[in-house]
C-alpha positions as CSV (number, residue, x, y, z in Angstrom):
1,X,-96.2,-24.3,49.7
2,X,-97.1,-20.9,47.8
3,X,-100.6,-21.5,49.6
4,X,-99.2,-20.3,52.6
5,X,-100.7,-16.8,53.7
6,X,-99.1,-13.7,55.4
7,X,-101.2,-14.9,58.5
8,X,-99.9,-18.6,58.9
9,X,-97.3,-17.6,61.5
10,X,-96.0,-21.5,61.4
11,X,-92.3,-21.7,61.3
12,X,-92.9,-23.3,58.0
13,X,-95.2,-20.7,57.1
14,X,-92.4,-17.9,57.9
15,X,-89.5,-19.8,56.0
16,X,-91.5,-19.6,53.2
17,X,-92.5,-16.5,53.1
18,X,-89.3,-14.7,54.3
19,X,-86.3,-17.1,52.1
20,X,-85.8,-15.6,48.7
21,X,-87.7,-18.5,46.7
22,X,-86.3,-18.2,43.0
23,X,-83.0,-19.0,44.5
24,X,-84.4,-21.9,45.7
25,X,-86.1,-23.1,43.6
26,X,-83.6,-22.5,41.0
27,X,-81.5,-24.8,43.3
28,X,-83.2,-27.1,42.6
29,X,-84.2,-26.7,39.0
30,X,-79.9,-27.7,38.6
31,X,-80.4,-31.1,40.8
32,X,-83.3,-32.3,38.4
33,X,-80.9,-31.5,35.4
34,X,-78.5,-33.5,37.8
35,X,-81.0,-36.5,37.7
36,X,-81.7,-36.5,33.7
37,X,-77.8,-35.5,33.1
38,X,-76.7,-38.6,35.1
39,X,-79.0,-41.0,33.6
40,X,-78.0,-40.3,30.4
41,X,-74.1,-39.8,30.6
42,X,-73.3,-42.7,33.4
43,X,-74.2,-45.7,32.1
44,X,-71.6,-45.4,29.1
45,X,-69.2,-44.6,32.1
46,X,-69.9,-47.9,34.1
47,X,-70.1,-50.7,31.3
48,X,-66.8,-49.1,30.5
49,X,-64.9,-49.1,33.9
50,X,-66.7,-52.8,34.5
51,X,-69.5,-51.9,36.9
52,X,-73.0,-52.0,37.0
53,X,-74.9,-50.4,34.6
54,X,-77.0,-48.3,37.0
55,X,-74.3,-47.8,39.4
56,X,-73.7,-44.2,38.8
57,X,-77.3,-43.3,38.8
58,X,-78.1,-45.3,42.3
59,X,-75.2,-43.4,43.9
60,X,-76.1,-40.0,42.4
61,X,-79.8,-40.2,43.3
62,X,-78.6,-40.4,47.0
63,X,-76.6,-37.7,46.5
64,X,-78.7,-35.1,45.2
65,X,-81.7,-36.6,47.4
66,X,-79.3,-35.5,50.3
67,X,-78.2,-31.8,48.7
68,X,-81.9,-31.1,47.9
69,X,-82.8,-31.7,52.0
70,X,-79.6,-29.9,52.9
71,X,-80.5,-26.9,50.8
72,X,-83.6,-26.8,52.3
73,X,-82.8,-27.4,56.1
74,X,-79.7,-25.1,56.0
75,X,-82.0,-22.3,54.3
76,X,-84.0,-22.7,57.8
77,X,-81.1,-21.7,60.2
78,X,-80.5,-18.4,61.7
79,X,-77.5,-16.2,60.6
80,X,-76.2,-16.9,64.3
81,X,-76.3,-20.9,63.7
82,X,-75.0,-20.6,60.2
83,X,-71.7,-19.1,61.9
84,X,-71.7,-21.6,64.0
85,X,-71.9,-24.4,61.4
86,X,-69.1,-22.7,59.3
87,X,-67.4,-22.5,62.6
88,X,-67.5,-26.2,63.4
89,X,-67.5,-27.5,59.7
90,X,-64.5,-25.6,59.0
91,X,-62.6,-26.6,62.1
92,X,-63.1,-30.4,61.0
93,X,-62.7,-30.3,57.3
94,X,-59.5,-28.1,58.0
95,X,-58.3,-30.8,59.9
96,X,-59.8,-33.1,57.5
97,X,-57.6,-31.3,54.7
98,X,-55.0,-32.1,56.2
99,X,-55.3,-35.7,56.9
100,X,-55.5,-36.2,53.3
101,X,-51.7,-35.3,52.9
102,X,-51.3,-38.8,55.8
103,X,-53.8,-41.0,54.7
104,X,-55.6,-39.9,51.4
105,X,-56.7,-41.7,48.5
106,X,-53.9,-40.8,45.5
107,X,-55.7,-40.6,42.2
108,X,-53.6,-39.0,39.4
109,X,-50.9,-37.9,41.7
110,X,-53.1,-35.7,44.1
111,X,-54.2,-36.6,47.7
112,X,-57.4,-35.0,48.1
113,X,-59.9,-37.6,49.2
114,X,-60.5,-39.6,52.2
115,X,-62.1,-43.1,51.5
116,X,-65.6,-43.6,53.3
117,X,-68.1,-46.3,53.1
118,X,-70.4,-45.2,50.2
119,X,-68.0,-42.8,48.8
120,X,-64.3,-40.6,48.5
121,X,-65.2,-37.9,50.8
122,X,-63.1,-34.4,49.4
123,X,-62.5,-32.2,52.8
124,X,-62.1,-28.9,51.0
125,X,-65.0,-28.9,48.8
126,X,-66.6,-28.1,52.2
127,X,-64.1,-25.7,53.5
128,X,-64.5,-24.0,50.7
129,X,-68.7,-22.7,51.8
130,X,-67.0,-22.7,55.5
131,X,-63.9,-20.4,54.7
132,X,-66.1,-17.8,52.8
133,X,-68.6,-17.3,55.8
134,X,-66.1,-17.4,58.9
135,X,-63.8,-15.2,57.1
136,X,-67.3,-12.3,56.6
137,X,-67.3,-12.9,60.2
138,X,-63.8,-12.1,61.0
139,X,-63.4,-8.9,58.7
140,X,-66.8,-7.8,60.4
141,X,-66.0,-8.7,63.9
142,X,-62.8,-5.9,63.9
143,X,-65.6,-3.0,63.6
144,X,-67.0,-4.0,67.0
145,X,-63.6,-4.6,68.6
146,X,-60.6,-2.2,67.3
147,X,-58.4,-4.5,69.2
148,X,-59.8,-8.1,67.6
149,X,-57.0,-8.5,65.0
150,X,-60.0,-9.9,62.5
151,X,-58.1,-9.2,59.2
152,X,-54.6,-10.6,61.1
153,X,-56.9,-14.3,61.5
154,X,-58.5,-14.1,58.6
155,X,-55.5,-14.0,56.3
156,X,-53.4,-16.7,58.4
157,X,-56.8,-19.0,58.0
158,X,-55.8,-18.2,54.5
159,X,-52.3,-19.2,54.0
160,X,-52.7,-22.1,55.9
161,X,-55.2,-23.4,53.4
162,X,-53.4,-22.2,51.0
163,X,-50.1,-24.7,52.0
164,X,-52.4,-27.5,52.4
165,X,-54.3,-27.0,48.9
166,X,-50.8,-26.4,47.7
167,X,-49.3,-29.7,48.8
168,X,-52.2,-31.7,47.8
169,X,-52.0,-30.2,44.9
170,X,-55.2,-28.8,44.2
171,X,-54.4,-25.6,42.4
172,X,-58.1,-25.3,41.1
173,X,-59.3,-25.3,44.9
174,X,-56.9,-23.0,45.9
175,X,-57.5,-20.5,42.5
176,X,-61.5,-20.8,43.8
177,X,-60.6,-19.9,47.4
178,X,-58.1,-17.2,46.3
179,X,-60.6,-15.6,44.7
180,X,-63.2,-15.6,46.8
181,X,-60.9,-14.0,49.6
182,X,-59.9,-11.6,47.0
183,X,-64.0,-10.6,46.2
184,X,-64.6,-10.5,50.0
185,X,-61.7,-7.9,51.1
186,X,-62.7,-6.3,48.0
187,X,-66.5,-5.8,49.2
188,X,-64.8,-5.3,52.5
189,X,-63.3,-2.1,51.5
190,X,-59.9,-2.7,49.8
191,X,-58.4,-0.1,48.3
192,X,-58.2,-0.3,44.0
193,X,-54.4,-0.6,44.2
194,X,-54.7,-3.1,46.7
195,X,-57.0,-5.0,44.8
196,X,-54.6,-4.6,41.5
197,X,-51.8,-6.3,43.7
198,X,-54.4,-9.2,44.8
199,X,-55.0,-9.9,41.0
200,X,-51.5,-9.2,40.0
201,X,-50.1,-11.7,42.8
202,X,-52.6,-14.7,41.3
203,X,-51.5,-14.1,37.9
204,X,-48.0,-14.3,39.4
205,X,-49.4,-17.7,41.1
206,X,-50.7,-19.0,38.1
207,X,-47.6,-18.4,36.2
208,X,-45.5,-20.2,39.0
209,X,-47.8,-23.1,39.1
210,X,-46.8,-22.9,35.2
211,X,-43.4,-24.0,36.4
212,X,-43.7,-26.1,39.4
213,X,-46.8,-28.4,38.6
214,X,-45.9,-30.5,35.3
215,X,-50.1,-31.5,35.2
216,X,-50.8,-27.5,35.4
217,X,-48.2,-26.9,32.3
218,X,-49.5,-30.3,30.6
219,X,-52.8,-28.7,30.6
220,X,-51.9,-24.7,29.4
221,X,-49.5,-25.7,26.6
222,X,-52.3,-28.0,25.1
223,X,-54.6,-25.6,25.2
224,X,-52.0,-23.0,23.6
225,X,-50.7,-25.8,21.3
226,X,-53.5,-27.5,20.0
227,X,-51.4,-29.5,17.9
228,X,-49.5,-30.7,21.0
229,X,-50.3,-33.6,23.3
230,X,-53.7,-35.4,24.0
231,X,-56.5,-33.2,23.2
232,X,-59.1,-36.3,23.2
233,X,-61.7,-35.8,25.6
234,X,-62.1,-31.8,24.5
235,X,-62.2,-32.6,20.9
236,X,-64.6,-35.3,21.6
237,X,-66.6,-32.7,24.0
238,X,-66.9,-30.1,20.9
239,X,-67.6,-32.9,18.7
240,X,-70.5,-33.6,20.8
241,X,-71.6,-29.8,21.2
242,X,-71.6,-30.0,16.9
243,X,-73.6,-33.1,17.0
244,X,-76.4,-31.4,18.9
245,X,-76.8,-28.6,17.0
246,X,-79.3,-26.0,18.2
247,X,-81.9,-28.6,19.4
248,X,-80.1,-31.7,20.1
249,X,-80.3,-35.3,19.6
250,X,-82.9,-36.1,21.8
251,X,-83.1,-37.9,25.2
252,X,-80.7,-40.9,25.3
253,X,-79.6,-40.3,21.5
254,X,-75.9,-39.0,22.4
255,X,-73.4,-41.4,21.1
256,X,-70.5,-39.5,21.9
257,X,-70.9,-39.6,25.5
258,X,-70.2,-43.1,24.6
259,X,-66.7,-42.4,24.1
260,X,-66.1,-39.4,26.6
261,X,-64.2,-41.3,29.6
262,X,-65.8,-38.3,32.1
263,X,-69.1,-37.5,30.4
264,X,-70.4,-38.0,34.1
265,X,-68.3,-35.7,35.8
266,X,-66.0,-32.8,34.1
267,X,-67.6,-33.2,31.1
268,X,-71.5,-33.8,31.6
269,X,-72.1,-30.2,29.9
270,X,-71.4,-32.0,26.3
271,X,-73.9,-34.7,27.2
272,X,-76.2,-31.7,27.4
273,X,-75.1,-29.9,24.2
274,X,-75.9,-33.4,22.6
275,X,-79.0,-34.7,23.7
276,X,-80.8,-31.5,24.4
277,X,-79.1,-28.9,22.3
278,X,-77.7,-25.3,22.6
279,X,-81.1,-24.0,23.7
280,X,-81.1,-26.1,26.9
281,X,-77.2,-25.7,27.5
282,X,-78.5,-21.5,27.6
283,X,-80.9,-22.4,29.9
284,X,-78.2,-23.6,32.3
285,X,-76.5,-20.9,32.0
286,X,-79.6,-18.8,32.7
287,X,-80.3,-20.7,36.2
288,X,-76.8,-20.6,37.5
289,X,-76.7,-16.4,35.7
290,X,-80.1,-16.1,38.0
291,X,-78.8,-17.4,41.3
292,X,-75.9,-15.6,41.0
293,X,-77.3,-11.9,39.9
294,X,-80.6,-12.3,41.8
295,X,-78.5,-12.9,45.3
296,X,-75.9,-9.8,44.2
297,X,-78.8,-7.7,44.0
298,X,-80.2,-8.7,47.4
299,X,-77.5,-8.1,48.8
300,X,-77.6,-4.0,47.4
301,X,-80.5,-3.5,50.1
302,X,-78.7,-5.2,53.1
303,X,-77.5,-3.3,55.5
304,X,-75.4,-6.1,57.7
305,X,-72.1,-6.5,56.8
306,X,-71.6,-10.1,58.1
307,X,-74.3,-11.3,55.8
308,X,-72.9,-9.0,52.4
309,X,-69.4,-10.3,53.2
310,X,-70.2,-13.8,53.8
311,X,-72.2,-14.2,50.9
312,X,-70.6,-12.4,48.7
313,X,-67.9,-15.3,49.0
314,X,-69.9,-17.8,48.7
315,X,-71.8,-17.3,45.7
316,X,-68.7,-15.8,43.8
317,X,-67.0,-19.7,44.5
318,X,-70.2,-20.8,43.2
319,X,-70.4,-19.0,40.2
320,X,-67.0,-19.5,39.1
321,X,-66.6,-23.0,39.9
322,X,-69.6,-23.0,37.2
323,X,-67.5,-21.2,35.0
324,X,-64.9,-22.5,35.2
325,X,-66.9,-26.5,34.4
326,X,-68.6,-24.7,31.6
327,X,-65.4,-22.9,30.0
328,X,-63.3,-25.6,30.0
329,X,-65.7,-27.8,27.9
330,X,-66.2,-25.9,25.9
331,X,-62.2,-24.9,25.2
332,X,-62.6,-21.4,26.5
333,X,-60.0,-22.0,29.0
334,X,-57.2,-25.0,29.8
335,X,-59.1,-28.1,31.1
336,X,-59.7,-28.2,34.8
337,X,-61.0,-30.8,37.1
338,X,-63.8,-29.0,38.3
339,X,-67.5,-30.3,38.7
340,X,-70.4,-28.3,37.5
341,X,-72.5,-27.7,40.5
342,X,-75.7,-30.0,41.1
343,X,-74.7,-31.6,37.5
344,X,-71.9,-33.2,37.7
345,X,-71.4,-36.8,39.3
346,X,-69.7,-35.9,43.0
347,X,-71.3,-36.7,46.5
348,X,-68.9,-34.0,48.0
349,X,-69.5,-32.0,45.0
350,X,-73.1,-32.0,45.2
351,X,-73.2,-31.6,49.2
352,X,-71.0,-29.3,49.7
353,X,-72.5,-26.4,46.8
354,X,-76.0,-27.6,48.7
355,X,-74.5,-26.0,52.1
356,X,-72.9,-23.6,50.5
357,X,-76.4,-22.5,48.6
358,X,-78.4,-23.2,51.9
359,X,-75.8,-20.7,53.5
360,X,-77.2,-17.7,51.3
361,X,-80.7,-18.5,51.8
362,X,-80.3,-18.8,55.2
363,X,-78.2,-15.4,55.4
364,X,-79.8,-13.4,52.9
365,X,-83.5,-14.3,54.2
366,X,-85.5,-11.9,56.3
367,X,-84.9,-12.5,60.0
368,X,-86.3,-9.6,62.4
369,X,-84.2,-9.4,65.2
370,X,-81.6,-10.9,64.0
371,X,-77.9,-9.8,66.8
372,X,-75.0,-11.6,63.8
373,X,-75.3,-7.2,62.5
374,X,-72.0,-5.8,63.0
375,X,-73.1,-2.3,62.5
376,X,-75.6,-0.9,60.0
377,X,-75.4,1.1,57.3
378,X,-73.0,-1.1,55.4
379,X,-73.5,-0.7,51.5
380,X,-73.5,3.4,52.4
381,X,-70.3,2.9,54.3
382,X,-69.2,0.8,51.4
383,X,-70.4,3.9,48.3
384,X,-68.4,6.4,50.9
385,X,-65.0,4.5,51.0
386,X,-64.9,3.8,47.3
387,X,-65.8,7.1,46.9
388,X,-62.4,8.6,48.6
């Protein structure tokens, strides 16, 4: 592909030259770590649960195989059919959502999956990609219509998500979309103080969860009290961070993965710190640092406000679902079930960050005569406001 010339006016030849490549192929520098991770932290996992060896690894491969082609054929879409998509997606995962609270699979007290053929399918890991683009559009669409009550919709889409990631309970989901919303009205134009109130009203969420979720104060006072309660699966995550030292183990020489019940899913980042070492575990962070910076900084010279909105959501739920993986590993932050994206064992995982990164390609590429613009001049308009 980088043979392709400035003249080869091919539709291939213009997606290539026009998406912003070190995204991608960052993208897809995290689903080969995804590949090596998995075969060296799942087999541990399936001997121990009684299933095949290789299952894990089978199941996985499909799953990245598929995020790698959705990356790539969502990157291809045009900003109109990406609204569409979130349009459509959202509709049916919302509904999706709320089927789970009918006829979803219960695992440790929370209904968040429905069961499919080949795998638990989790509807708001894709409303999640869905929310933060349709929402850009609704905050956008009230500039070209003073009577479209865009921020009215917009903030009923979100407190009905937010009562059905409430009675799930998935707090983490609904922390991740909160803030998202939060980043977008910010970008939007929200004033400071309204922005202090946003933040001050999640801390005030957090604190309530605190109370009303026993798993959500199970999980803050052992990470206050680490004298208190089961700590086994973080110790044994740091003790596998110590074991690899600056360098690690080598490939396939981690034997505390062994003994690490989700070394395949939450807790795949300690495989890494054992077999391959600190310097490698940086090098993670440097990929997901580079998506996340490189498609900020794109988004200083863009001049549509659906397309800063939009992604600006999108990739702030992806770098903080990182994070938040990373963090809590590495006991920086009360353990939360959240994968690390491309990494971590997950087919809705893995699928939905793929739209979710095929989204900002697709948005932030260069598309001439492009009609999703609702107005130009945006970032300007933005420096102006903030400067009042």
């Amino acid at each position: 592909m980088p043979g392709y010339s400035r003249s080869d006016d091919s539709p291939l030849g213009r997606w290539w030259r026009n998406v912003d490549r070190t995204t991608l192929i960052c993208a897809f520098i995290l689903i080969g770590f995804g590949y090596i991770l998995m075969l060296a932290a799942s087999p541990a996992v399936a001997v121990r649960i009684g299933a095949s060896r290789n299952m894990f690894i089978f199941k996985q491969v499909m799953f990245l195989t598929l995020a790698g082609i959705i990356v790539t054929a969502v990157s291809t879409l045009s900003r109109q059919a990406v609204l569409r998509l979130a349009q459509i997606g959202g509709f049916l995962m919302l509904g999706a959502t709320a089927l789970t609270l009918v006829h979803g699979i219960e695992i440790k007290g929370a209904r968040r999956w429905i069961a499919l053929p080949l795998m638990s399918l989790q509807p708001s890991e894709f409303l999640k990609p869905c929310f933060a683009v349709v929402t850009g559009w609704l905050l956008t669409q009230r500039r070209q219509s003073r009577y479209f009550p865009g921020m009215l919709v917009a903030f009923t889409l979100f407190g009905v998500i937010l009562m059905l990631l409430k009675s799930q309970p998935d707090i983490g989901m609904l922390t991740v979309i909160s803030c998202v919303f939060l980043a977008q009205l910010f970008v939007d134009g929200l004033s400071l103080i309204l922005v202090g109130l946003g933040i001050a009203t999640l801390i005030g969420g957090g604190i309530a969860a605190f109370f009303l979720f026993p798993h959500v104060r199970s999980r803050v006072e052992r990470f206050l009290h680490p004298n208190v309660g089961d700590h086994y699966q973080i110790d044994t995550a740091l003790r596998a961070f110590g074991n690899g030292g600056l360098t690690g183990r080598g490939p396939g020489e981690g034997r505390v993965k062994d003994l690490l019940p989700d070394a395949h899913a939450d807790f795949v980042f300690a495989v890494a710190g054992e077999e391959y070492g600190m310097i490698v575990c940086m090098l993670i962070i440097a990929v997901f640092g580079v998506i996340v910076v490189r498609t900020l900084l794109r988004l200083i010279r863009e001049d549509n406000p659906f397309v800063v909105i939009s992604v600006t959501g999108l990739v702030t739920g992806f770098g903080l679902q990182a994070f938040v993986n990373m963090a809590s590993t590495l006991h920086l932050i009360p353990t939360k079930g959240m994968t690390l994206p491309f990494i971590s064992y997950g087919g809705s995982s893995a699928m939905s960050i793929a739209l979710a990164i095929g989204m900002v390609l697709a948005l932030t590429r260069y598309q001439p005569g492009s009609t999703t613009h609702a107005g130009q001049g945006f970032m300007t308009s933005f420096k102006q406001r903030r400067a009042l």
